[in-house]
Legacy VTK file of the C-alpha trace (Angstrom):
# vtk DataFile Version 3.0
C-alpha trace
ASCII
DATASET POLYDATA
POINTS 280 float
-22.237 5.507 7.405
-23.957 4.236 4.176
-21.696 2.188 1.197
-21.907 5.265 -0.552
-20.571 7.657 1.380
-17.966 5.233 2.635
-16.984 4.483 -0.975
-16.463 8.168 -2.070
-14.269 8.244 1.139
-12.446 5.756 -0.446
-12.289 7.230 -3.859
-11.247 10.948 -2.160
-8.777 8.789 -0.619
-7.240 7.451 -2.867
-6.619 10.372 -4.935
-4.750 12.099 -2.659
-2.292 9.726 -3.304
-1.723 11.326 -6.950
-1.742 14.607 -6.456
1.742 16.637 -7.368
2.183 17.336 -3.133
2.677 14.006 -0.704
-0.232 12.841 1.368
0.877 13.815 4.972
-1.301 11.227 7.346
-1.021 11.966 10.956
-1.060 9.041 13.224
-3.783 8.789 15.445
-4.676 5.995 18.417
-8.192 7.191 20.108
-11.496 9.440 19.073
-9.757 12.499 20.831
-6.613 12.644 19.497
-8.438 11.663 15.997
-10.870 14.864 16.171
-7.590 16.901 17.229
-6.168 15.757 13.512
-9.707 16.723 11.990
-9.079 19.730 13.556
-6.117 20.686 12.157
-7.094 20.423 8.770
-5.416 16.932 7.725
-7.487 15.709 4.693
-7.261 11.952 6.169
-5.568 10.296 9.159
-4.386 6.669 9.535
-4.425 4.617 13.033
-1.350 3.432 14.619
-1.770 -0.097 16.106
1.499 0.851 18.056
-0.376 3.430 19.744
-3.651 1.974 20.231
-2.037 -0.724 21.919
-0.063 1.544 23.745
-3.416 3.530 24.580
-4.776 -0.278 26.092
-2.224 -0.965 27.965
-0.608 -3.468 25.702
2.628 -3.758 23.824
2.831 -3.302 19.943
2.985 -6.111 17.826
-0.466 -7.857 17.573
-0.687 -8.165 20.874
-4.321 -6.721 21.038
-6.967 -9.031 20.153
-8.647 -8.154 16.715
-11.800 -7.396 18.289
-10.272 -4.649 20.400
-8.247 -3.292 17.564
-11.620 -3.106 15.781
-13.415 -1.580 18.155
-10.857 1.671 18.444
-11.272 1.681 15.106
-14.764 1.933 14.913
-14.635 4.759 17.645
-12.693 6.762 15.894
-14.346 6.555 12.498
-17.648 7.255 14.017
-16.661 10.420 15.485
-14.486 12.208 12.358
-15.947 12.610 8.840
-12.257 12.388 7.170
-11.193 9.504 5.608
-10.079 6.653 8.406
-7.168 4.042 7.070
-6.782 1.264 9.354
-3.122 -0.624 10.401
-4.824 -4.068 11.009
-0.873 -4.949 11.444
-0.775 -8.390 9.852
-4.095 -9.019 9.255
-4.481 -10.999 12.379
-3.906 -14.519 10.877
-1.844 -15.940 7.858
-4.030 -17.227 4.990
-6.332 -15.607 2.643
-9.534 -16.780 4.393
-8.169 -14.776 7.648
-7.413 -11.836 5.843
-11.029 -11.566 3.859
-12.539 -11.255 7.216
-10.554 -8.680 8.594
-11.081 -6.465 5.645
-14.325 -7.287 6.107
-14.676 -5.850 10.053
-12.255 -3.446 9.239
-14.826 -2.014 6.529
-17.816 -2.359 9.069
-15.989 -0.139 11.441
-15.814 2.408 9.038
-12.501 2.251 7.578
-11.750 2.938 3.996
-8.419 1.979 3.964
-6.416 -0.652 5.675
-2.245 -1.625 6.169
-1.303 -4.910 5.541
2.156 -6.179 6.802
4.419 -9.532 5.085
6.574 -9.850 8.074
6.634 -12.714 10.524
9.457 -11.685 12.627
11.202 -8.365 12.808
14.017 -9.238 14.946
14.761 -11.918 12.242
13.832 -10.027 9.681
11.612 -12.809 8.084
8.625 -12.549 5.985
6.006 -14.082 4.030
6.620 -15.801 0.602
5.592 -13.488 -2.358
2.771 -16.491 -3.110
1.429 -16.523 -0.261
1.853 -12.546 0.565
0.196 -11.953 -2.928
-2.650 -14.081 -2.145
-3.308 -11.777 0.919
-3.428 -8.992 -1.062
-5.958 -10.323 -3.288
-8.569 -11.711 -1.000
-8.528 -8.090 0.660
-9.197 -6.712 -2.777
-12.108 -9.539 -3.688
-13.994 -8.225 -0.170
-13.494 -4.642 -1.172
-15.146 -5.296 -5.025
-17.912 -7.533 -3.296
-18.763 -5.116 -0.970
-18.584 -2.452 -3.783
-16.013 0.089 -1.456
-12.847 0.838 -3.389
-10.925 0.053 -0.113
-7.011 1.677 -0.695
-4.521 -1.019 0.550
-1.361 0.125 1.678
0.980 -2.977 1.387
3.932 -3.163 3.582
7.377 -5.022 3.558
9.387 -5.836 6.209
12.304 -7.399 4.083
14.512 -4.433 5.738
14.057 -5.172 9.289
16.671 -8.050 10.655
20.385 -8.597 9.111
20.171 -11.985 7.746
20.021 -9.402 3.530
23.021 -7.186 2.495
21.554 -3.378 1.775
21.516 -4.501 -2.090
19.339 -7.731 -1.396
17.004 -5.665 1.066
16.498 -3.124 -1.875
16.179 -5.653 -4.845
13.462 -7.584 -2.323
11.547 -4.284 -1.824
11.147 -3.045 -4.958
10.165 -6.677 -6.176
7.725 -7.021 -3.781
6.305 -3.250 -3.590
5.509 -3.754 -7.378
4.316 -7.540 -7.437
2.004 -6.449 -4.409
0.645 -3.364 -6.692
0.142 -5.743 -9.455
-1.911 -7.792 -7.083
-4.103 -5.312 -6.123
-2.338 -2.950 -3.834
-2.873 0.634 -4.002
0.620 2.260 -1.955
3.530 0.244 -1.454
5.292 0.573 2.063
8.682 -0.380 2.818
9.273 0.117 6.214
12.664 0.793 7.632
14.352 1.985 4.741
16.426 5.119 6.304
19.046 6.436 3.812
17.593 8.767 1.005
19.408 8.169 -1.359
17.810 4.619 -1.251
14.382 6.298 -0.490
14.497 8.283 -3.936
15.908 5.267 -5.459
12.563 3.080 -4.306
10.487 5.933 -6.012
11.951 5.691 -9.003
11.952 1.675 -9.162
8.317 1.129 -7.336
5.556 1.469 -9.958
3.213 3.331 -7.825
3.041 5.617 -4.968
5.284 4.958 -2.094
4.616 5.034 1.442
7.805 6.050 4.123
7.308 6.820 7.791
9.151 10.623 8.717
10.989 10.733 11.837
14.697 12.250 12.199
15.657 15.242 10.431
17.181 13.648 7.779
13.955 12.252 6.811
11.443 14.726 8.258
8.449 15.474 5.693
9.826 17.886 3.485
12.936 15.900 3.095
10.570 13.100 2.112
8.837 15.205 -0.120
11.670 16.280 -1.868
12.478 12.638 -2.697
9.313 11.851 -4.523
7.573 10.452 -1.204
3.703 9.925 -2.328
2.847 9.112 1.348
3.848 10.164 4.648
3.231 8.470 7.952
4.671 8.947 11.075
3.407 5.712 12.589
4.106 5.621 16.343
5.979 8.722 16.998
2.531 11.165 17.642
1.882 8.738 20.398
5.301 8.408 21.812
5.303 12.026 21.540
2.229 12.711 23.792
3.337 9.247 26.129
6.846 10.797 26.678
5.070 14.180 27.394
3.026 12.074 29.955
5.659 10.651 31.693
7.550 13.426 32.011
4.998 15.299 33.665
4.492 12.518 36.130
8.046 12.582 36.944
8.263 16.153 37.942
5.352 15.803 40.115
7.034 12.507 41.923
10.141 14.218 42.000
10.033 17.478 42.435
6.305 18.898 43.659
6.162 21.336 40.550
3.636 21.951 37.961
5.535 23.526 35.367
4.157 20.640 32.345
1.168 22.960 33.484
2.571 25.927 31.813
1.230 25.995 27.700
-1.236 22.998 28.505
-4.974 23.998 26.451
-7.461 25.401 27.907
-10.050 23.446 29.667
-12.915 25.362 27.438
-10.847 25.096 24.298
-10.997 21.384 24.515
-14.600 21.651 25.306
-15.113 23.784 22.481
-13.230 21.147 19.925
-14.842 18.064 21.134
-18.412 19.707 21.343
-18.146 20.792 17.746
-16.475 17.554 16.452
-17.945 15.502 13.641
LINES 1 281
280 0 1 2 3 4 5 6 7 8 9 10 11 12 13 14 15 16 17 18 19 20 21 22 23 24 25 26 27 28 29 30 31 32 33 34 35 36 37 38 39 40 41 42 43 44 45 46 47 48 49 50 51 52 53 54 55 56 57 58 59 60 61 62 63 64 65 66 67 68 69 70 71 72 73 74 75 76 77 78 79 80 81 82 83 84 85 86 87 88 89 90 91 92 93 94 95 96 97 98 99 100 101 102 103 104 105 106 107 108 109 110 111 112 113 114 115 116 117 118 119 120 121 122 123 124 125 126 127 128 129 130 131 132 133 134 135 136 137 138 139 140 141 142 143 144 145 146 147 148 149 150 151 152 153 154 155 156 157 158 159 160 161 162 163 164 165 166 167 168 169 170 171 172 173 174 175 176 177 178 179 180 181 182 183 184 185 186 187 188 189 190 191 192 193 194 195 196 197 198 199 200 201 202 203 204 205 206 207 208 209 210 211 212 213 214 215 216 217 218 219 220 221 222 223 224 225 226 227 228 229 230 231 232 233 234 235 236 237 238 239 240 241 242 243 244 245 246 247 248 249 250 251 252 253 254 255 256 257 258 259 260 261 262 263 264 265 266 267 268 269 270 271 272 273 274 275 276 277 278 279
C-alpha cells in the first residue's frame, strides 16, 4: 500500500467518527476472521490484542512480543482493503521515544489507526501521569505528520479499572484526561470500564470529542450505546471469546459425549472457499 492510499484510509477513517450514526468496529484477531468482517459490510475493523494473543497461544496483556503483534497486524491489513486500526496495547514501552517507533511499525504494517493505553496496572488500577501520558500522545502524532498519514489515535484510560477512586474521582479523572489527551493530539477518547449509562451519556456530554465504549451486556449492547451519544463502538475481546467458547464447547462434546451436533449450522466448506478466494 502506497502513503496515499494509506492516508485517505486514514482520512475515510476518521470521518466515520462524525457522522450522525456511531462507528460500529468489529473486533478482529487473524486475516480470516478479518475478511469475514470485510465481508459483512463493516466500513472498518479494529484488532484486538486480547485475541491475537489468544489466537498465539498467549495471555492478554502485552504478553506478545511487539514484533509478533506487528506481524498479525500486517497480515491482516494486507489481505482487507477497509480501514485497519491497530490496539498496540500500551505502546510496548513507557517514554515517548518507545512510542514514536511503534507508531512507526504499526504504520508500516498497514495500519491507519492505532489504541494507545495510560494504564500500568489494572488490578491496581494505576496509570500514567497526564505529563508523561500526554507526551505519548504527541510523539505518536509527530510520526503520523512526518510520515504525512493522518493516523486516528484512539486514546484510552484506565483510571476506572482498580478501587483505590470513588465513582466521582474515576469520572472527574476520565473526562480530564479524555479531553487533555484530545488536546494533545488524540482523535477518540476511550474510557474503558465505565459500565453504568447514565455515566456513559454523562462522559459524552463532558468529553470534547467523540467517545469510544466497548458493548457487551444488554444494558450496554450497541443500540443502547447509540442511544447515549456513543461515537464509537468496540467490542474488544468478546468476538474472540465468542468463537474460543464456541471452540471449546465443541471439543467438549466430542470428549464427552461422541456427538457432532456443533456440526449442525457450521458453513459450508465451499462457502468459505468462495469468501476467502474472493477476498481483498
Amino acid at each position: 500500500m502506497d502513503g496515499k492510499e494509506q492516508a485517505k484510509k486514514a482520512e475515510a477513517f476518521r470521518a466515520l467518527h462524525f457522522r450522525d450514526a456511531p462507528l460500529v468496529l468489529p473486533n478482529i484477531w487473524d486475516a480470516g476472521s478479518a475478511v469475514m468482517a470485510a465481508d459483512a459490510s463493516f466500513p472498518a475493523m479494529a484488532t484486538t490484542s486480547a485475541g491475537v494473543a489468544w489466537a498465539l497461544g498467549y495471555s492478554d496483556g502485552e504478553k506478545l512480543h511487539r514484533d509478533q503483534m506487528l506481524e498479525a497486524v500486517a497480515r491482516i491489513a494486507s489481505r482487507v482493503a477497509l480501514p485497519v486500526t491497530a490496539d498496540m496495547e500500551a505502546g510496548y514501552g513507557a517514554g515517548p521515544d518507545d512510542i514514536a517507533e511503534t507508531v512507526a511499525m504499526t504504520l508500516e504494517a498497514g495500519a491507519i489507526g492505532i489504541n494507545l493505553e495510560d494504564g500500568i496496572d489494572h488490578a491496581a488500577g494505576t496509570v500514567l501521569e497526564i505529563p508523561a501520558a500526554l507526551a505519548r500522545i504527541a510523539a505518536a502524532r509527530g510520526v503520523a505528520q512526518e510520515t504525512g498519514i493522518p493516523l486516528v489515535i484512539n486514546a484510552r484510560t484506565d483510571v476506572y479499572f482498580g478501587g483505590q477512586r470513588t465513582d466521582g474521582e474515576k469520572f472527574s479523572e476520565a473526562v480530564a484526561r479524555a479531553n487533555a489527551y484530545l488536546d494533545a493530539g488524540a482523535d477518540c477518547a476511550f474510557v474503558i470500564a465505565a459500565s453504568a449509562p447514565e455515566v456513559i451519556e454523562n462522559l459524552v456530554h463532558e468529553i470534547h470529542g467523540p467517545l469510544n465504549i466497548i458493548a457487551g451486556s444488554p444494558m450496554l449492547d450497541i443500540n443502547v450505546l447509540a442511544d447515549l451519544g456513543v461515537k464509537r463502538i468496540s467490542l474488544a475481546g468478546g468476538m474472540a471469546r465468542s468463537v474460543l467458547s464456541g471452540f471449546r464447547d465443541a471439543l467438549a462434546e466430542i470428549r464427552d459425549h461422541g456427538t457432532t451436533g456443533f456440526l449442525e449450522g457450521g458453513m459450508a466448506h465451499p462457502e468459505l472457499n468462495r469468501l476467502y478466494g474472493d477476498s481483498d
